[in-house]
C-alpha positions as CSV (number, residue, x, y, z in Angstrom):
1,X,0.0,0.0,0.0
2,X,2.7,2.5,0.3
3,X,3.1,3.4,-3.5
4,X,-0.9,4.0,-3.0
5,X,-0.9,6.0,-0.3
6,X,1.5,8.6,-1.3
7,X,0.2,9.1,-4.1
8,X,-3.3,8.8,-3.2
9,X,-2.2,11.6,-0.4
10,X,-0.6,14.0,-3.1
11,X,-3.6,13.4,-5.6
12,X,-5.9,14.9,-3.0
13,X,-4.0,17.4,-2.4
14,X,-4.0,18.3,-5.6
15,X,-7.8,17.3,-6.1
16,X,-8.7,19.3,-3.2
17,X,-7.0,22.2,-4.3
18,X,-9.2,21.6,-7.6
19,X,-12.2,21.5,-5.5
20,X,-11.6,25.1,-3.5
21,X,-11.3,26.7,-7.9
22,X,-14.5,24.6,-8.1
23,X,-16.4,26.1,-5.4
24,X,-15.2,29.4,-6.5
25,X,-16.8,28.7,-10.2
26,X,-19.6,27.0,-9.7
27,X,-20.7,28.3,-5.9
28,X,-19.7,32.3,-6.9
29,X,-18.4,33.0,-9.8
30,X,-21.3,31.4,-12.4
31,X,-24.0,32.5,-10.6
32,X,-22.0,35.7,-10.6
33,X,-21.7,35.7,-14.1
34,X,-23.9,34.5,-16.1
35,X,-27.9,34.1,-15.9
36,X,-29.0,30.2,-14.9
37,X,-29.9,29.4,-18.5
38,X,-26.3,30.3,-20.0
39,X,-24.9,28.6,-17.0
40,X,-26.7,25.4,-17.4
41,X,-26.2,25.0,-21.0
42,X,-22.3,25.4,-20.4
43,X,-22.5,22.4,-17.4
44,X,-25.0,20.6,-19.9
45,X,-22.6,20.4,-22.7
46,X,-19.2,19.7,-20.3
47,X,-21.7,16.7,-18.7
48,X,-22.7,15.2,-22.2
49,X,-19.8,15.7,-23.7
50,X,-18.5,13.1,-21.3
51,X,-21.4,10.8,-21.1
52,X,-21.0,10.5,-24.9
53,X,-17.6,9.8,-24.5
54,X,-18.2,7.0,-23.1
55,X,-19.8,5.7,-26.0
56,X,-16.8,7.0,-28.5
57,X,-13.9,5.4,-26.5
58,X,-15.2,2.4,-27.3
59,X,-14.3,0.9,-24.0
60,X,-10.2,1.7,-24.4
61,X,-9.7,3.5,-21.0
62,X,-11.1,0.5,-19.4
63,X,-9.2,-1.7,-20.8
64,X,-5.4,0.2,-20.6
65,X,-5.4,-1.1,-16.7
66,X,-6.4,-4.6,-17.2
67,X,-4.2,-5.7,-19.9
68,X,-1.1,-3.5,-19.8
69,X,0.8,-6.0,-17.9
70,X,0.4,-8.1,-21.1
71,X,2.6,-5.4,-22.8
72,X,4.5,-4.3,-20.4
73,X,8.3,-4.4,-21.5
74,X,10.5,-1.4,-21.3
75,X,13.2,-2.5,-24.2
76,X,10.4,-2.9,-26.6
77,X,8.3,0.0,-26.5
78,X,5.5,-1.7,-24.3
79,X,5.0,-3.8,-28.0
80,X,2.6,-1.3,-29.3
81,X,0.7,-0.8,-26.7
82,X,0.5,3.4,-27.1
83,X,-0.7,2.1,-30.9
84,X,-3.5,0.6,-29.6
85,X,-5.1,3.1,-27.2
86,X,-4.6,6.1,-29.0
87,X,-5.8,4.8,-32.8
88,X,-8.5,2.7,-32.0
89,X,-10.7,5.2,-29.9
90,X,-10.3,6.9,-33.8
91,X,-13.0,3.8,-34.8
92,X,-15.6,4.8,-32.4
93,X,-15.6,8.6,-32.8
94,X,-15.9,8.3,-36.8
95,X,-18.5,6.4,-35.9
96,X,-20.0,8.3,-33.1
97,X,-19.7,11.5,-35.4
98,X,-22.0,10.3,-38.1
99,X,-24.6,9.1,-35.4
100,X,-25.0,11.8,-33.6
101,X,-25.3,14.2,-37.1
102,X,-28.1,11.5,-38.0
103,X,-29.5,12.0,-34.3
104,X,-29.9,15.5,-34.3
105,X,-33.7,15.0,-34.9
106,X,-34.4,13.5,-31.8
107,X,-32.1,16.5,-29.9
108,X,-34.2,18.8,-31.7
109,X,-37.5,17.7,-30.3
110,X,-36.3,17.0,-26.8
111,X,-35.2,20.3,-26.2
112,X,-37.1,22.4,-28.5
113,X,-39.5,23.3,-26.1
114,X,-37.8,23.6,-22.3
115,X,-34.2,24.1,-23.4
116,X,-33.5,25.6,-26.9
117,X,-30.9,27.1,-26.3
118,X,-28.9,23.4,-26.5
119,X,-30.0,23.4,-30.1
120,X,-27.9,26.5,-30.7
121,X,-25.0,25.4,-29.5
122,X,-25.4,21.6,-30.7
123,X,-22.2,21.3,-32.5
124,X,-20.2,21.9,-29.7
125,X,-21.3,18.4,-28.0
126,X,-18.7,16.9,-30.8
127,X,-15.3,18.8,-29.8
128,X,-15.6,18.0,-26.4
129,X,-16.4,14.4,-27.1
130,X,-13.2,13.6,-28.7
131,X,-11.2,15.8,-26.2
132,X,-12.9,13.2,-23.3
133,X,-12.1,10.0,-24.6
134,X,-8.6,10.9,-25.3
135,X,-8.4,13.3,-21.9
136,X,-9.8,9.0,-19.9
137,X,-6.8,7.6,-22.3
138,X,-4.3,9.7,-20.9
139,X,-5.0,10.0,-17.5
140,X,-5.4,6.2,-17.7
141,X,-2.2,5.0,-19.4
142,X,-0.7,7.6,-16.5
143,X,-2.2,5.8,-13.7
144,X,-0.5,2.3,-15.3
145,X,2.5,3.8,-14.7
146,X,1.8,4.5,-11.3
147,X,1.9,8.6,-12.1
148,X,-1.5,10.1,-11.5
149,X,-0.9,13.6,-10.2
150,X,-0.1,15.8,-13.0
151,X,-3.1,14.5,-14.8
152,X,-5.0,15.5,-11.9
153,X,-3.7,18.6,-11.7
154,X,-4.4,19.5,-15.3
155,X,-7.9,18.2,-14.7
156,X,-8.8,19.7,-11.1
157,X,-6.4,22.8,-11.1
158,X,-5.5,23.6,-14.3
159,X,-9.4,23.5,-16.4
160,X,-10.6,24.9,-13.4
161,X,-8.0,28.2,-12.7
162,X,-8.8,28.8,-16.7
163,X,-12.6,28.8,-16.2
164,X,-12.4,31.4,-13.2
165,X,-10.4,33.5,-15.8
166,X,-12.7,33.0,-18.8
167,X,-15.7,33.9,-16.6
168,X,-14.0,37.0,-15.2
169,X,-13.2,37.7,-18.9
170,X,-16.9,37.4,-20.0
171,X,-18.0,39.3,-16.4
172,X,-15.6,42.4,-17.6
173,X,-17.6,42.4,-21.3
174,X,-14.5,41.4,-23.0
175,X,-15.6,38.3,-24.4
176,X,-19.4,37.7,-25.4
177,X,-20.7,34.5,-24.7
178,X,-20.7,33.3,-28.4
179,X,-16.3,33.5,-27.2
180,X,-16.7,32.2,-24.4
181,X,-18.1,29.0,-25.3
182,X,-15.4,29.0,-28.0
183,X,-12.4,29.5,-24.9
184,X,-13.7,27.0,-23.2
185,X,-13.6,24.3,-26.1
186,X,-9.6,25.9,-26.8
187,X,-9.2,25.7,-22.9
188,X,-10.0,22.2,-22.7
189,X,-8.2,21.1,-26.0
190,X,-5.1,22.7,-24.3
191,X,-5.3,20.3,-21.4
192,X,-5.6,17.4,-23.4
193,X,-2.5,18.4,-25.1
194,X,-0.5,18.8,-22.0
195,X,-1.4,15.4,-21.1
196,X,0.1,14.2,-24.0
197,X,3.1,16.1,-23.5
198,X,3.4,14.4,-19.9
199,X,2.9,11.0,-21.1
200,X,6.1,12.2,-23.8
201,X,8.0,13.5,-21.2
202,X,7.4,10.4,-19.1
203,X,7.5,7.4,-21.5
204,X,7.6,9.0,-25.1
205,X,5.1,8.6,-28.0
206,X,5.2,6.1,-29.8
207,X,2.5,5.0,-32.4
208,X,5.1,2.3,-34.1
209,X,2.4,-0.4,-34.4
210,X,3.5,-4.1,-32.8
211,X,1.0,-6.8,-33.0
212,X,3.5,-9.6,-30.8
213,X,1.1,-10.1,-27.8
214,X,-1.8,-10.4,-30.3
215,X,-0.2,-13.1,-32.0
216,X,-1.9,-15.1,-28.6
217,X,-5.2,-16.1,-29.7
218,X,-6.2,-16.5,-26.5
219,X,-4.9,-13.1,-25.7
220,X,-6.3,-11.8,-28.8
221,X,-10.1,-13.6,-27.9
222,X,-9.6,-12.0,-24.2
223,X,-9.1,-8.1,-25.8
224,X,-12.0,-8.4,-27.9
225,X,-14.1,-10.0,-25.8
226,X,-12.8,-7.3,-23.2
227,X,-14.1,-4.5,-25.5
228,X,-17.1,-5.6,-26.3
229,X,-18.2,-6.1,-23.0
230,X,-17.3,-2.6,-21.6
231,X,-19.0,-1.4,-25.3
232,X,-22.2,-2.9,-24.1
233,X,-21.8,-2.7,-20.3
234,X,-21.1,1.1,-20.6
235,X,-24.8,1.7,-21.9
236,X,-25.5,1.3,-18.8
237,X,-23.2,2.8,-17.1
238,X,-23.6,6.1,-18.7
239,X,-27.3,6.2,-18.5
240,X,-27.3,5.7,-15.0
241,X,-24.5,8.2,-13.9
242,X,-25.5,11.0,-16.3
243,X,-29.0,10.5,-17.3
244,X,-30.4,13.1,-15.0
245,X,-28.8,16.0,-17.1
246,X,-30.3,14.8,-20.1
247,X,-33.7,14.2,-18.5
248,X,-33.6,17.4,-16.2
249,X,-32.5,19.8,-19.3
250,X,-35.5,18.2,-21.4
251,X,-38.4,17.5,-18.9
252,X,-37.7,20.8,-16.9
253,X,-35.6,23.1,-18.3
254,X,-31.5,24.4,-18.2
255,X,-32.3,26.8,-15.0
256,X,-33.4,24.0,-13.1
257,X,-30.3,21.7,-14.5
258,X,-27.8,25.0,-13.0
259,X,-29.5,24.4,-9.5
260,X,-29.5,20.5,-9.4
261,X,-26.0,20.7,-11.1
262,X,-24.4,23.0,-8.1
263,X,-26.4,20.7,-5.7
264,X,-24.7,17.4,-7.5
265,X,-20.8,19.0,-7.9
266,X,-21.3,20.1,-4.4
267,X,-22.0,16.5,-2.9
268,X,-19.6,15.2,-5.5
269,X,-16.9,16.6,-3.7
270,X,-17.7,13.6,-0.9
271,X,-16.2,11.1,-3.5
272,X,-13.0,12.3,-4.4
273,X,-10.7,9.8,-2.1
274,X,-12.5,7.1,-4.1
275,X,-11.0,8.5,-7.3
276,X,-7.7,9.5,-6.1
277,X,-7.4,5.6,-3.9
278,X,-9.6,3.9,-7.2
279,X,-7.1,5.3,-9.9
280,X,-3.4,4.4,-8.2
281,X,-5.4,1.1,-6.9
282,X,-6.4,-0.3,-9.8
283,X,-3.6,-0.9,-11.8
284,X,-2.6,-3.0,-8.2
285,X,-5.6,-4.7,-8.0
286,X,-5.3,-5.8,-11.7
287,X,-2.0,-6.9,-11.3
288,X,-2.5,-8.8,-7.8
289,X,-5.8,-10.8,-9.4
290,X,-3.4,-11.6,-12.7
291,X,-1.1,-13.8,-9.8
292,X,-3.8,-15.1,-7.9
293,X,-2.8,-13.0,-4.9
294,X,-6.4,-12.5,-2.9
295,X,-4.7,-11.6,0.3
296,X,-3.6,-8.8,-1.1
297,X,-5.9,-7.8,-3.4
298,X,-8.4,-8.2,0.3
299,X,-6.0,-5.9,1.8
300,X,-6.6,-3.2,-0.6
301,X,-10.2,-3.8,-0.5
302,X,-10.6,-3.2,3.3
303,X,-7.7,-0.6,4.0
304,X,-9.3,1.8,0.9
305,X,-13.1,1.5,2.1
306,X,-12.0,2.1,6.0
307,X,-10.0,5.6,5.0
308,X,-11.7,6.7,2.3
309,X,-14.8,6.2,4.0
310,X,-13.1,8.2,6.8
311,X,-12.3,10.9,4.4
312,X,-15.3,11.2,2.8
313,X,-17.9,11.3,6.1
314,X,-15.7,14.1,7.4
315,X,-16.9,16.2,4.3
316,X,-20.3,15.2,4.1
317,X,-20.5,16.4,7.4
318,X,-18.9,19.8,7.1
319,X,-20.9,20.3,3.7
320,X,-24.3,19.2,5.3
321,X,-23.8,21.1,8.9
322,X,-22.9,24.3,6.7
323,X,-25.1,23.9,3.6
324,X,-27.5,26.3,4.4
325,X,-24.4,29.0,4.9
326,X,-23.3,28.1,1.7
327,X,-26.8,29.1,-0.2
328,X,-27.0,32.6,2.2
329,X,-22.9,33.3,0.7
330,X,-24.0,32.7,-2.9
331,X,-25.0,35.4,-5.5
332,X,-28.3,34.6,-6.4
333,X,-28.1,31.9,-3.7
334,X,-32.1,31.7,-3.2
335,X,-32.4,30.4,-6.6
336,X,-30.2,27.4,-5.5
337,X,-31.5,26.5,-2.1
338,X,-34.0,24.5,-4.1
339,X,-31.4,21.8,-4.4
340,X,-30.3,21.5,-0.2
341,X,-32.0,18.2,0.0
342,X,-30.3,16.6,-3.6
343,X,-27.1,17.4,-1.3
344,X,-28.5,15.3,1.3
345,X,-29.0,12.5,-0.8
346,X,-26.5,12.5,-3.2
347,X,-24.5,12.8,-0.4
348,X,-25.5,9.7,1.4
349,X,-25.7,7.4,-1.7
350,X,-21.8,8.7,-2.2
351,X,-21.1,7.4,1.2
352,X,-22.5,4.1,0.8
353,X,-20.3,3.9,-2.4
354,X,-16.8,4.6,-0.3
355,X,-18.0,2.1,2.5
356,X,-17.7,-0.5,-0.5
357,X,-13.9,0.3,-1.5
358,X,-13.0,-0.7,-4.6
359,X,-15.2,-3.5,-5.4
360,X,-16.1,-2.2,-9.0
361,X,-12.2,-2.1,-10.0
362,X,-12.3,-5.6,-8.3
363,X,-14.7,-6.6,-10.4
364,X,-14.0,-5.7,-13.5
365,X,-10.0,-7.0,-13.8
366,X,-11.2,-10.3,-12.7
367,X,-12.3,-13.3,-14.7
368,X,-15.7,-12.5,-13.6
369,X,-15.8,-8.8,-15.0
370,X,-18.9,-9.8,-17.8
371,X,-21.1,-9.6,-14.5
372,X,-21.1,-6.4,-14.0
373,X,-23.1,-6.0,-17.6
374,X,-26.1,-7.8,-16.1
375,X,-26.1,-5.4,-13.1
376,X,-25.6,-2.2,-15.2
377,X,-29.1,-2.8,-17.4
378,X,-31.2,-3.7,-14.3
379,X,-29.3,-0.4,-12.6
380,X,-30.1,1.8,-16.2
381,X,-34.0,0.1,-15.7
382,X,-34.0,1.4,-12.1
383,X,-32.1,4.8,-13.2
384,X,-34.8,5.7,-16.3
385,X,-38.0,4.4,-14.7
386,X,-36.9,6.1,-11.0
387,X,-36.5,9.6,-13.0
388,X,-39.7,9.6,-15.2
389,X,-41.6,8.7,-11.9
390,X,-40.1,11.3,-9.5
391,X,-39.3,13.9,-11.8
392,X,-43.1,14.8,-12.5
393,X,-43.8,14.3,-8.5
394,X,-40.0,16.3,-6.6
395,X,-38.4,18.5,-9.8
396,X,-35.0,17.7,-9.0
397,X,-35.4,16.1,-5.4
398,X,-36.9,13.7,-7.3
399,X,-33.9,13.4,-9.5
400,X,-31.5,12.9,-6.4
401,X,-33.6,10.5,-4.9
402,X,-33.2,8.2,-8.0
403,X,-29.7,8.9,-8.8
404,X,-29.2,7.6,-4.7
405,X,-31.6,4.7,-5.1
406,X,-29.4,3.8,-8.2
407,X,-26.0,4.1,-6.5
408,X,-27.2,2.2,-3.3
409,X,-28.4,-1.1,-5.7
410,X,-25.7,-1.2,-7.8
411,X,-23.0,-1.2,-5.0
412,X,-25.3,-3.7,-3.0
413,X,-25.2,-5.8,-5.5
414,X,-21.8,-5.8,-6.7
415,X,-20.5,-6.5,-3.3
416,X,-22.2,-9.5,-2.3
417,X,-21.2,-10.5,-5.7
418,X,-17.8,-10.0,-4.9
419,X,-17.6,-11.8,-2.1
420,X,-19.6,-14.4,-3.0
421,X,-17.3,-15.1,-6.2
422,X,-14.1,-14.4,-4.6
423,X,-14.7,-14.4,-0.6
424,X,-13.6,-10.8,0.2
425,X,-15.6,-7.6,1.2
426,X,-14.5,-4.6,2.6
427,X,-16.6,-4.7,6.2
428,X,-14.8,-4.6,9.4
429,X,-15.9,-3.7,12.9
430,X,-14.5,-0.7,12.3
431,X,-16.6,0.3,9.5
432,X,-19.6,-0.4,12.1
433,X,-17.9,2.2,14.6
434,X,-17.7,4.9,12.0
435,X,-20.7,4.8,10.9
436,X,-21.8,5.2,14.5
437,X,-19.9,8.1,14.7
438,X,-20.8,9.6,11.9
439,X,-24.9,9.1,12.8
440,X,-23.9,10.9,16.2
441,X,-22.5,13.6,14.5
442,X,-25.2,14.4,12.4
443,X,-27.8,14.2,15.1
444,X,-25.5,16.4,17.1
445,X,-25.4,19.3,14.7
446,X,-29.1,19.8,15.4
447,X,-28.7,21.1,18.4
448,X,-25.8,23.6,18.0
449,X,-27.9,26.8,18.2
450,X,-27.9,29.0,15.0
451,X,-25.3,31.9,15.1
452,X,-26.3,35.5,13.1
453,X,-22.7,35.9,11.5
454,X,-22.6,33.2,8.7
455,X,-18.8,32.9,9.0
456,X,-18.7,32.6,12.8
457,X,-21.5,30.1,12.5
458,X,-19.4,27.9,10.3
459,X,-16.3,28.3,12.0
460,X,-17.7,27.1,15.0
461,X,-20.1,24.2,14.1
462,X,-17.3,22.8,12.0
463,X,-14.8,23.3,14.5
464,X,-17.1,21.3,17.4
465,X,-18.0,17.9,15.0
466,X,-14.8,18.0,13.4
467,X,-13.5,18.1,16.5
468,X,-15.8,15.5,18.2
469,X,-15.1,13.5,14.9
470,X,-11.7,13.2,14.8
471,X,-11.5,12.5,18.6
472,X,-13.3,9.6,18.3
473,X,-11.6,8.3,14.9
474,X,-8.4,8.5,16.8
475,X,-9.5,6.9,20.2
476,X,-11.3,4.2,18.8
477,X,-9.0,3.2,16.3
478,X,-10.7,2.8,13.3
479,X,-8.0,3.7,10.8
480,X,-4.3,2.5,11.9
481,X,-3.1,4.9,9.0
482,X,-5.3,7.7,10.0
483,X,-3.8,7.1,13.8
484,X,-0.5,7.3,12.8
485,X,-0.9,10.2,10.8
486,X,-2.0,11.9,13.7
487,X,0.8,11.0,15.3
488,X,3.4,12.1,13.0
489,X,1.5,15.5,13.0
490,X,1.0,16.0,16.5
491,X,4.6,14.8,17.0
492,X,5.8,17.9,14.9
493,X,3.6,20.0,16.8
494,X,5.4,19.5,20.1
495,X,8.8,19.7,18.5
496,X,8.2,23.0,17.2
497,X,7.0,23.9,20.9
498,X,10.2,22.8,22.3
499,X,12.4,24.6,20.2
């Protein structure tokens, strides 16, 4: 675990850093900016623009961790391996290209009505496409060799720090909003190209093609089948984690999508030690399961759900204790109190989804990876038919409800998979104790009186549960890495007092 844990710690540094620019954009400066149509039809486009990436990469960034140690070999290039993931994604975007030209129709009569201004800015849903799949390739093929921070920091510092400028450009009238959707597309192109020149610096580029390790059939049979699976099995994976934009900018409208949006990156925020722990993990986890090596791969199952859970119920707590502080500092922040409760339970579903580790990267580098398709087309049922139900009934409560419901299932069901298959799951009696904690802590916040002064009333509260929190965490033992942590820092404390 050590590899993983420093650069787990760096990457959320650096991905916490990201999320103080994100607050700024998205919690001030937006709002600030631009009225809620303009800024849900920028958040609309960056959200589709992934979830149809998806669909373009045609499976590639999945399948960089799981069968780069069959290509793996230094005095040989990696035998074509760069070839591979950076041509074939070329297949699926030709061919996402035409579709979505021929699908236009069906945009057109979706958002005609609640959300026209998408239609205006259609052809902008293409650019960014092609920037996501290869932005996943990179940031993937970094994480195989064991480097994920500078990837992060392009995507969590570096997008963001250019947004805050481009919106303070567009505040100041010197771009209309015509350029600024056009910087934003330059910005993000601009990112993707640093990545590459990372990846240069790191390895070099080399598109030589190499078609050795396919000489295996069997290894040959395994990439294909590989790839088709994640083609199909990613239907439903996109619908479920990105449907509600689709549905909320066409049943409702893009205002309503700004409010739900805010609601969403704010809770989102609770989920960032999975990604950091899931990306350097992974790679691991793939390479432990290729040599049959369960006690380890069980290790990094329970250590990564006991500290990121840790992590993660520390900041749903200081977002929820705080959230209604966080509407009264916003511009235009009565407009968005509409989504407090989408917080709530987006925020709880995220939690459940650390307490389960990294069963999904488990999963799917194991021999039973063509599993998880059945469970992603029952969760995709659950997704669409939770949405059209609620959506009509709770705007976009309704929407969080279902996105929660939809999270809760799918990690229920692919952790008693999991262990049933393979005997492993990432419950200790520790995860019991912190969730005790975490329970008291929330019922505790209810009666800290109320203070006038925003800031004083957020500085306190936080300061008594995070407090209370990390008190108990530390006397109860619940995380031996989080203890000795702790230590180190509390050791440096009274060294500096001595001298």
């Amino acid at each position: 675990m050590g590899i993983v844990i420093r650069q787990s710690f760096k990457s959320i540094i650096v991905q916490y850093l990201g999320v103080v620019l994100g607050y700024i954009n998205i919690v001030w400066l937006f709002p600030k900016c631009l009225p809620l149509e303009q800024i849900g039809l920028i958040r609309f486009i960056l959200e589709m623009g992934l979830f149809l990436a998806y669909f373009a990469q045609i499976g590639v960034p999945n399948a960089v961790n799981k069968f780069y140690p069959y290509f793996r070999n230094k005095e040989k290039n990696d035998q074509g391996f760069q070839f591979f993931i950076f041509v074939t994604p070329i297949i699926g975007i030709v061919f996402f290209s035409i579709l979505f030209i021929l699908m236009r129709p069906l945009f057109v009569s979706s958002f005609q009505e609640n959300s026209p201004l998408v239609l205006h800015y259609y052809w902008y849903f293409i650019p960014f496409t092609i920037i996501y799949v290869y932005q996943n390739v990179t940031e993937q093929y970094c994480s195989t060799q064991m480097r994920i921070v500078v990837p992060k920091i392009i995507r969590d510092v570096y997008l963001r720090f250019g947004m805050s400028l481009l919106l303070i450009a567009n505040y100041l009238h010197y771009l209309t909003f015509d350029q600024l959707m056009l910087a934003i597309t330059l910005l993000y192109f601009s990112g993707l190209l640093i990545n590459i020149a990372y990846i240069h610096q790191l390895r070099g580029i080399n598109l030589k093609p190499d078609f050795t390790v396919l000489k295996d059939a069997k290894i040959k049979k395994e990439i294909l089948y590989f790839l088709g699976f994640i083609i199909i099995a990613g239907i439903g994976s996109t619908l479920v984690n990105k449907i509600d934009s689709y549905m909320i900018s066409s049943l409702i409208n893009l205002s309503s999508f700004t409010v739900y949006s805010t609601a969403l990156f704010i809770a989102t925020v609770i989920e960032m030690p999975y990604r950091a722990v899931s990306q350097i993990s992974t790679p691991i986890v793939a390479e432990a399961l290729k040599q049959n090596d369960m006690a380890k791969v069980k290790d990094i199952y329970r250590k990564s759900a006991i500290n990121q859970t840790l992590v993660g119920l520390a900041i749903f707590l200081l977002i929820w204790i705080n959230t209604d502080s966080i509407f009264a500092m916003m511009p235009n922040g009565e407009a968005f109190k509409a989504g407090k409760y989408v917080i709530l339970f987006i925020g709880l579903s995220k939690i459940f989804d650390l307490l389960t580790g990294v069963n999904s990267a488990i999963l799917s580098n194991s021999k039973f990876y063509y599993f998880g398709l059945y469970f992603m087309f029952v969760l995709a049922a659950i997704a669409i038919t939770s949405n059209y139900l609620l959506i009509p009934q709770l705007g976009i409560i309704g929407v969080g409800i279902a996105t929660a419901l939809s999270i809760l299932i799918y990690n229920s069901l692919l952790t008693f998979f999991v262990n049933y298959k393979m005997n492993i799951h990432p419950f200790t009696l520790q995860t019991l104790w912190l969730l005790l904690i975490g329970a008291g802590m929330f019922v505790l916040n209810m009666f800290i009186p109320t203070i006038t002064n925003i800031y004083l009333d957020i500085i306190l509260r936080s300061a008594i549960i995070m407090g209370l929190y990390l008190l108990l965490i530390y006397r109860l033992h619940i995380s031996e890495e989080m203890n000795n942590t702790l230590r180190v820092v509390l050791d440096r404390i009274k060294t500096r007092r001595i001298r």
